[in-house]
Each structure stands twice: as C-alpha cells, then as structure tokens.
C-alpha positions as CSV (number, residue, x, y, z in Angstrom):
1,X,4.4,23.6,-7.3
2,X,7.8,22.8,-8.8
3,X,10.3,25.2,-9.0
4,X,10.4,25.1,-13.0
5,X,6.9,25.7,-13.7
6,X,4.0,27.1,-12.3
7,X,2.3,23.7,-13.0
8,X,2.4,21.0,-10.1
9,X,3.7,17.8,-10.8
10,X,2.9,14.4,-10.3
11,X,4.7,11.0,-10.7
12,X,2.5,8.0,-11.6
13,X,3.4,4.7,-11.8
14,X,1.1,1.5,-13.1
15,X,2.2,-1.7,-12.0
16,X,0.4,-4.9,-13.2
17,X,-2.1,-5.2,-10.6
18,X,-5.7,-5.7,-11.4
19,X,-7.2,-1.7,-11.5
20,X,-5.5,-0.6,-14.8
21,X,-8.5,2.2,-15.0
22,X,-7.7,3.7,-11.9
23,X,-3.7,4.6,-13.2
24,X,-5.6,5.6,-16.6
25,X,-8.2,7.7,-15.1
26,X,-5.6,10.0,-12.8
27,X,-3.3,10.6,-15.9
28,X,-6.7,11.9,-17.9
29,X,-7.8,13.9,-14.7
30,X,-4.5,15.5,-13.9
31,X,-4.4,16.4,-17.4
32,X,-7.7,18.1,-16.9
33,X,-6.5,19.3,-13.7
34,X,-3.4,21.1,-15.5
35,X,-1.2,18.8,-13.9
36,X,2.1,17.9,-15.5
37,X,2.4,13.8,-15.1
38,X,5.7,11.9,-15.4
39,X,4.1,8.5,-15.9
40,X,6.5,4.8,-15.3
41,X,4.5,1.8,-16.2
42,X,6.0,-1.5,-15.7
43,X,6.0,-4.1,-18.5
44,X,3.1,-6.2,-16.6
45,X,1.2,-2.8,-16.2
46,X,1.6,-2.8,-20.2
47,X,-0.3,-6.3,-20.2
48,X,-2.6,-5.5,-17.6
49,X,-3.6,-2.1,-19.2
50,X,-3.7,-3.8,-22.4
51,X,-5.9,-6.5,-21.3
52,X,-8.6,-4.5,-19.0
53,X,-8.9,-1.5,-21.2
54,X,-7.3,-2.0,-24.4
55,X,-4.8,0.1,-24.7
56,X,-1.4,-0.3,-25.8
57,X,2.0,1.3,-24.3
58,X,1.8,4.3,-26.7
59,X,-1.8,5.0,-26.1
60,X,-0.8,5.2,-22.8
61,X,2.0,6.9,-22.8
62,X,0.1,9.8,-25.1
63,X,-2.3,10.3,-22.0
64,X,0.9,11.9,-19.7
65,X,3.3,14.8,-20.4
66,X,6.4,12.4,-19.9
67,X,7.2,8.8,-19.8
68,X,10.1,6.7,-18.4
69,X,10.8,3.5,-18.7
70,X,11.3,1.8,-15.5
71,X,15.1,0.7,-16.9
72,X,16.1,4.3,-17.7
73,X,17.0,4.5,-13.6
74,X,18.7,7.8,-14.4
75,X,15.5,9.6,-15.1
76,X,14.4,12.9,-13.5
77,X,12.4,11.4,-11.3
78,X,15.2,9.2,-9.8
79,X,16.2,12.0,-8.2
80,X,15.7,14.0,-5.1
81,X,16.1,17.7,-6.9
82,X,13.2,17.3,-9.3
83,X,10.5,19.0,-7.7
84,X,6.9,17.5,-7.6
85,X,3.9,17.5,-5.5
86,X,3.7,13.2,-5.1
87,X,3.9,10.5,-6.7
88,X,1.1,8.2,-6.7
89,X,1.1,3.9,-8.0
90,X,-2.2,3.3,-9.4
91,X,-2.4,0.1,-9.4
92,X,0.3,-0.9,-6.5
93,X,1.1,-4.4,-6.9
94,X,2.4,-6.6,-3.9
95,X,5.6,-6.8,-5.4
96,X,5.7,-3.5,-5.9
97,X,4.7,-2.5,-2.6
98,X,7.0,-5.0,-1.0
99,X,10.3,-2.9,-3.1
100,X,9.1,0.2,-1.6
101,X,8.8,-1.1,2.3
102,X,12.0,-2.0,1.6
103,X,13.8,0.2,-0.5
104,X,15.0,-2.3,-2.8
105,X,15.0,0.4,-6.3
106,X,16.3,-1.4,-8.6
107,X,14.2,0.0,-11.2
108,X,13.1,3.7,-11.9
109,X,9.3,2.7,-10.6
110,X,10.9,1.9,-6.9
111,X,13.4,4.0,-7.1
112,X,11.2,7.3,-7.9
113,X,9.2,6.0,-4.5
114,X,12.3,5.9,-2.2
115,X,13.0,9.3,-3.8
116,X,9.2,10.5,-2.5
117,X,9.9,9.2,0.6
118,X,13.7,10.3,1.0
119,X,12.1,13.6,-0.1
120,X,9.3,13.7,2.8
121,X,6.9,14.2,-0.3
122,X,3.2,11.7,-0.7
123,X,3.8,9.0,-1.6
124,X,0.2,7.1,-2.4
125,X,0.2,3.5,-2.6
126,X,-2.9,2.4,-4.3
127,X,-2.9,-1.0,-3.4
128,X,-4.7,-4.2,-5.4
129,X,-5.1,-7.5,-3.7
130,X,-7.4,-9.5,-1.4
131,X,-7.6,-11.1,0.4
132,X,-4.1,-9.7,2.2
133,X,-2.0,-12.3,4.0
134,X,0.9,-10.9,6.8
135,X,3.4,-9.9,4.3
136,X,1.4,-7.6,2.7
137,X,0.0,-6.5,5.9
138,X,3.6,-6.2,7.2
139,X,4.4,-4.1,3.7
140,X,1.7,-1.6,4.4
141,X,2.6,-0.9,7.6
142,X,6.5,-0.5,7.2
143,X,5.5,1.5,3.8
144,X,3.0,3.9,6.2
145,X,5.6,3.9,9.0
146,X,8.2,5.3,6.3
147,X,5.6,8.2,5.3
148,X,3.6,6.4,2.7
149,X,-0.1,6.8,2.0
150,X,-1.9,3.0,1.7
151,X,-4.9,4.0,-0.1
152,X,-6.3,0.9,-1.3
153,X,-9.4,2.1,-4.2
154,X,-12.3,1.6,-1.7
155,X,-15.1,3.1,-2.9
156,X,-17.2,5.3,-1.1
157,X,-21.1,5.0,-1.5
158,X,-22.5,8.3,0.2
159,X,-22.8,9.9,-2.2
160,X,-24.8,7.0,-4.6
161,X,-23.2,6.4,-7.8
162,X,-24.7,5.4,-10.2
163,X,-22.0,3.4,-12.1
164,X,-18.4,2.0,-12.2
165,X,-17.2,5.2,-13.8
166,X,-18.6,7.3,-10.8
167,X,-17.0,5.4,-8.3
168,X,-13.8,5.4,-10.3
169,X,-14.0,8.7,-10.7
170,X,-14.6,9.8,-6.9
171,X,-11.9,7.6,-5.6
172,X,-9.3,9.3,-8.4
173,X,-10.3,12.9,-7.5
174,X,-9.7,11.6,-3.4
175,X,-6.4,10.2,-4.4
176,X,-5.2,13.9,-6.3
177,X,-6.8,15.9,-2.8
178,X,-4.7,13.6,-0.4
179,X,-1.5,14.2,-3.2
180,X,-1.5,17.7,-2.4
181,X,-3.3,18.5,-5.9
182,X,-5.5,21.9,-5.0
183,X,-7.7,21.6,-8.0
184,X,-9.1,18.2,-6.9
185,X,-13.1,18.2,-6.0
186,X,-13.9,15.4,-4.5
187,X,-17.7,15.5,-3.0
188,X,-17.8,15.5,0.8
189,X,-19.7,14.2,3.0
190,X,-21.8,16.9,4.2
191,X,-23.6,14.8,7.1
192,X,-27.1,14.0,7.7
C-alpha cells in the first residue's frame, strides 16, 4: 500500500486497442475492491471506448479516482516517488507496447510504465493483437526481460462461463491478483 493512504493504488492505462471492456471493467472492480485508480487513456482509447461500449471521455474518467492526460507528462504518476502497487494497460496496443520495450516516454501513458519498471513495481501488459508478427514478439519479450507482465486477456474455460461478462470478469480479477491487489478472488482451479 502507498505511503499516503491505507488504500493501494493502481495505475491504468487504455490505449486504443480492441478490448475497451477489459480497461472499463478493472477501473469498476478496483473501485469495488477499495482501490484508488489513477487512470491515462489515450485519445484512440477515447474512440475505441467510445465505439465498443459507448462511453465518452467523462464517463470514463467518472469510473477512476484520478485522471491524467497522457500530455500532462508531469503528473504524479510520472514519477518514481508516488507510491502504488502496479500499473496495469488494459488494452495494450502494439504501439504502445513497442514505447515501453523501448523506453521511448514521450507521453505520461509510457512514461508512468518506465516509471513501474524503473521502480521494480508490476507492470501488466494486457496485450490486443493477432495474429503477432516478430516485432511484437520481439516487444513482449524485451518488455518481460525488463520486468513486465505480458498478459494477453486469454480466457480461461475451467471453470465454464456462461457468458462474455464472466469471462471478462475472471480474466480482470486474475490481472488485480498478479498486480499485487490482495482483495482479488479469482476462482482456482481446484483439480480433478
């Protein structure tokens, strides 16, 4: 937990990868969870979240306890002495992923990874495309060799949903567990 509060925190960034309701889903749960989120959405994860769930920016923004804009590069988050659990990208994007193998911050979104990473804190990259060609392939691997989580939204089917929401819902509540979030239930798989 962060020095300031009892409450843990957690960073979450949308990109515009396809997946919008997996970014949506962890604000609503963390806010469930008692989780303060500091949420960066870039402008094509405004479009994207606006076109798969219909919501706009301030809709979103309303679901976490702070938002930055990924501009405002001087933001808490952009920096090394603001305590939080992880951050998690929810949807990652290629190009997003491809900024944070390589530590090209040049906007808050980036930047608050290399600061998770810099930090020795989870970093999760929830990561949307297929099929992956070698640079992505490459990016995963230089992002998991600098500490990163790849944790592309693969559902599990153990435990049978019975719907989209249920499998939405079981891969956000793995994500928060493997983010260091205690109050996360995901079910387990309890063998046969």
């Amino acid at each position: 937990m962060s020095a300031a509060t009892s409450r843990p925190r957690l960073v979450v960034g949308i990109t515009g990868a396809s997946g919008a309701i997996y970014g949506v889903r962890l604000l609503d749960r963390a806010r469930a969870l008692g989780v303060e989120t500091h949420l960066v959405v870039t402008s094509a994860g405004v479009l994207n979240v606006h076109h798969e769930m219909g919501l706009g920016r301030a809709e979103l923004e309303a679901r976490a306890d702070h938002h930055h804009s990924p501009g405002e590069v001087g933001a808490c988050i952009a920096s090394g002495s603001f305590s939080t659990e992880a951050m998690v990208i929810a949807p990652c994007s290629m190009k997003t992923l491809a900024a944070v193998a390589h530590g090209f911050g040049d906007n808050l979104l980036s930047r608050a990874a290399d600061v998770t990473l810099k930090e020795r804190r989870r970093l999760v990259l929830m990561v949307r495309e297929t099929p992956f060609n070698l640079a992505h392939l490459r990016n995963m691997v230089a992002a998991t060799e600098m500490g990163a989580i790849v944790f592309p939204p693969l559902p599990a089917f153990y435990h049978r949903p019975q719907s989209i929401d249920e499998l939405v819902d079981e891969t956000v509540e793995r994500v928060l567990q493997i983010s260091g979030i205690g109050q996360a239930s995901p079910k387990a798989w309890a063998g046969l």
